[in-house]
C-alpha positions, 0 to 999 in steps of 0.5 A: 919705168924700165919694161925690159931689157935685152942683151945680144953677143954674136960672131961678126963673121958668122953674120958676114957669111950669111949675109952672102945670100941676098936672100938672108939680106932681104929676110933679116934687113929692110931696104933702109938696113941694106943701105947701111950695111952696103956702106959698112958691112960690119953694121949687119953683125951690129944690127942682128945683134940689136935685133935679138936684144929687142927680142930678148926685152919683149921677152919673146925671142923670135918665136912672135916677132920677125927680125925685119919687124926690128928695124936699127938705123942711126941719127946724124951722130950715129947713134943707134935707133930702132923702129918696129913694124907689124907684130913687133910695134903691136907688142910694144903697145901690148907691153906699154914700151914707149922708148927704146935705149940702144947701144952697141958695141963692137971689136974684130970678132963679135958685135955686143948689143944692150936695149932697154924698153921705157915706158914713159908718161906724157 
């Protein structure tokens, strides 16, 4: 059963220039995002995107959640995934969201994000 959807569209460059600062780095991303994002910068716009998608499915924004609690990597094929940490793993099992559907799509100037949250019976 879908609990929540969540959509997010930001200016690539916008992210680009925060992402300058070590300091917005280490705020925004964990050491696993860092890592990615050395090796293709334009995953941070993709990312922070997908980040605000997540908010926006809990149906919070970031008023009760941090970004960094979001964390988007991909698999061997390269599709996005996301794992919760802290306060953002606890509202998924407040919310009976067992699943989270990513994609992401991107062009030169702005990078497009789509979740859904699933709650599934095992």
């Amino acid at each position: 059963m879908i609990t929540g959807i969540g959509v997010d569209l930001i200016e690539v460059d916008r992210v680009l220039r925060a992402c300058s600062k070590d300091s917005f780095l280490r705020r925004y991303f964990t050491d696993k995002e860092i890592e990615l994002i050395k090796a293709d910068k334009k995953k941070a716009a993709d990312n922070f995107a997908v980040k605000e998608a997540v908010s926006k499915m809990f149906g919070t924004g970031f008023r009760e959640i941090s970004p960094i609690d979001i964390e988007v990597l991909r698999d061997e094929a390269g599709k996005p995934y996301v794992n919760l940490y802290r306060k953002a793993a606890k509202l998924a099992k407040e919310q009976g969201i067992s699943m989270i559907h990513v994609s992401i799509t991107n062009t030169k100037e702005y990078a497009n994000a789509y979740v859904i949250g699933e709650h599934r019976e095992d």
